[in-house]
N, C-alpha and C positions, 0 to 999 in steps of 0.2 A: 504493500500500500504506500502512498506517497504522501507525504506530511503536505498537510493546507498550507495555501501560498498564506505567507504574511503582507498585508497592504501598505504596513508602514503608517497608516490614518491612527492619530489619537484617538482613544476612546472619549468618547464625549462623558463628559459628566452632570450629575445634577446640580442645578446653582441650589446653596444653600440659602435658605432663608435668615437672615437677622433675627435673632430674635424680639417679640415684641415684648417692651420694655413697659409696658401698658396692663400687659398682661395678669401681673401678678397685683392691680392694683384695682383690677376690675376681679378677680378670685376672690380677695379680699373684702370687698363689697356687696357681692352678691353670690358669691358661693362657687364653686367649680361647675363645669359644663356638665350638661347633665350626658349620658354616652347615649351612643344609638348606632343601630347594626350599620344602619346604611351610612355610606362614605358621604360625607358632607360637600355640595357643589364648590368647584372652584371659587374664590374672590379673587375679584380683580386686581385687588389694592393688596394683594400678600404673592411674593413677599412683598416688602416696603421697597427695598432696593434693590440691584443686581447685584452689591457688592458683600462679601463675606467678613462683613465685619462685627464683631461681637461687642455685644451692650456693655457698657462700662456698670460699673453699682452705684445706683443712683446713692447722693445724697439728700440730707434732707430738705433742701432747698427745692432742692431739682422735683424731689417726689412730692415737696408740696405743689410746685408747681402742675404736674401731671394730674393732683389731684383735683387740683384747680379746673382745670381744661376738663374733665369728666363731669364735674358737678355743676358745671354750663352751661357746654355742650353736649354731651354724654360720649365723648371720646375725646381719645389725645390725637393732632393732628399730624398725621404721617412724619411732616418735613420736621417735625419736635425727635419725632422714633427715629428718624434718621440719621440726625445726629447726636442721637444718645451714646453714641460711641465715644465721645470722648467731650467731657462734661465742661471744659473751656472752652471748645468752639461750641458748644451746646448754650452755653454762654452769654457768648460774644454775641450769636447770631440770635437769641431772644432778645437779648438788651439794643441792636439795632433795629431789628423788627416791633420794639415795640415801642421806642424811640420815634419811629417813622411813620407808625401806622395809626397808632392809637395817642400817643403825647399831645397837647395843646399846639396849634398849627392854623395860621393862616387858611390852610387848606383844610374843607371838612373831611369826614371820613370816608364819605361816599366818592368826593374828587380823587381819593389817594386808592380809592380799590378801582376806583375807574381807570387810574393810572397803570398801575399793575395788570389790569386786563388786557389794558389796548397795547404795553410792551409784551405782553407774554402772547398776548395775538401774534404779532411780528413773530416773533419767534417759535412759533405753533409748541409752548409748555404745556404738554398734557396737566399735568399737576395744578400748577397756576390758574389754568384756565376754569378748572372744575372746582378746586377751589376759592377763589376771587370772583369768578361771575357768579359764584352761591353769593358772596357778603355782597357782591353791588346788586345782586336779585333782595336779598334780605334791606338792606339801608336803604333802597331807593322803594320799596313795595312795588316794583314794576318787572317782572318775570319778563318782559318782551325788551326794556333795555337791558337787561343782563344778558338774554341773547343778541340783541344788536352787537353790543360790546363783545362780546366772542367773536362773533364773524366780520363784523365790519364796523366799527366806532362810526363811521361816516353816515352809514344808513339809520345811525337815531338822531333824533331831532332835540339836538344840545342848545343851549344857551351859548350864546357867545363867547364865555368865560372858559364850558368847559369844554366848545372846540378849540378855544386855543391854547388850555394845558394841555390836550391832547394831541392837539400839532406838532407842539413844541416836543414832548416826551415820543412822539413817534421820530420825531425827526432825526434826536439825539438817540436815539437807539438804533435806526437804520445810516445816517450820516452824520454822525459826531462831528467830521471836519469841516461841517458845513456851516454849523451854528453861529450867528454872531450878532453882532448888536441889534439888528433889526427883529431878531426873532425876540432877544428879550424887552424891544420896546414892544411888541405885538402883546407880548403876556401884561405891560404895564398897562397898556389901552387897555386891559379887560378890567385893570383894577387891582393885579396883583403887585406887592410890593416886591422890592429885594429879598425879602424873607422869604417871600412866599415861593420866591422863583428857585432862591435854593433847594426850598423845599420838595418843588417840582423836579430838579434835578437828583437829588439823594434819592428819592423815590425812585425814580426812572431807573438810576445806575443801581441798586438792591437788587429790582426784577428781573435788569439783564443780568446780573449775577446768581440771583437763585432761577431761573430758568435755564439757566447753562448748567448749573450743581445738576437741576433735576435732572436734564438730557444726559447727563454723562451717566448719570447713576440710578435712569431708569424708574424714577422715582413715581410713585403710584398713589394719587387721591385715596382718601378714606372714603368709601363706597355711599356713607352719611350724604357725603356733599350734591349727588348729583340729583337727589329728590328732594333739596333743600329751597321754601320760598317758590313753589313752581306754583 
């Protein structure tokens, strides 16, 4: 007999899951899952990420925080689980996010997730998109511009104000080297100050950077978000 050719092809493997770092603080709460014979359907949103990295041990800060985000929302939000792996940039990245999103600002809340939508548009972030167009669906009670805002900022019918944060924040996200004094007097004819314009800036530059995190690393909405405010 003749021994099997070998093909030289790696064996494919399974990507591991992260664990979810969520997990043990929803067991704690409401008890362990109850079992059942039949195999449970896929989620969409698990794993979290494609990368194999293991959950750090939260501290208590952190688990208060987690615990926070449950008793809200009723879940912690993916891109938290995702960087639970290492509890300084877990950190860093809540204390911008919340600096920018939620803090006292020129800009209201609604402006700054309409912001985040229409760069994560640009950049079709699965994550961003189902996330974000949920809060500008919940802050604004209008289900139909939250969908505008996914597919095309242009086809809702904005206020002057927030076409031109959103000109602005498109622009700087598809041509950066374009920007210059004319566009920041555009944002001032709406009314916003220099503050505000930074603000529209730091916003913009976050999304293009947690939109890029999510792309690399595959990153998966909590499955909550997409029947959210419909």
């Amino acid at each position: 007999m003749t021994s099997a050719k070998k093909t030289g092809k790696p064996k494919k493997t399974a990507r591991k899951a992260p664990p979810d770092v969520a997990a043990g603080l929803r067991e704690a709460a409401h008890g362990p899952p109850e079992m059942s014979s039949e195999a449970p359907p896929r989620r969409d949103d698990a794993p979290v990420i494609a990368l194999d990295l293991p959950a750090a041990q939260l501290d208590p800060p952190t688990k208060a925080y987690f615990g926070k985000c449950l008793e809200k929302i009723g879940f912690v939000p993916n891109v938290l689980q995702a960087y639970g792996f290492d509890l300084a940039k877990f950190g860093a990245f809540a204390t911008m996010y919340n600096d920018l999103m939620l803090a006292p600002s020129g800009l209201s809340k609604l402006e700054r997730e309409m912001i985040a939508v229409a760069v994560s548009s640009v950049n079709r972030c699965y994550y961003c998109l189902t996330a974000h167009g949920a809060a500008v669906r919940q802050l604004s009670g209008d289900p139909i511009l939250g969908e505008q805002m996914v597919m095309n900022y242009r086809a809702a019918r904005l206020d002057p104000r927030q076409r031109a944060v959103l000109d602005f924040a498109v622009k700087l996200t598809e041509r950066p080297h374009e920007v210059e004094e004319a566009d920041r007097a555009e944002l001032r004819a709406v009314g916003l100050s220099d503050r505000d314009i930074w603000d529209v800036a730091a916003v913009t530059a976050f999304f293009n950077m947690s939109n890029r995190i999510a792309a690399a690393t595959d990153m998966r909405p909590n499955i909550e978000y997409h029947a959210q405010a419909r």
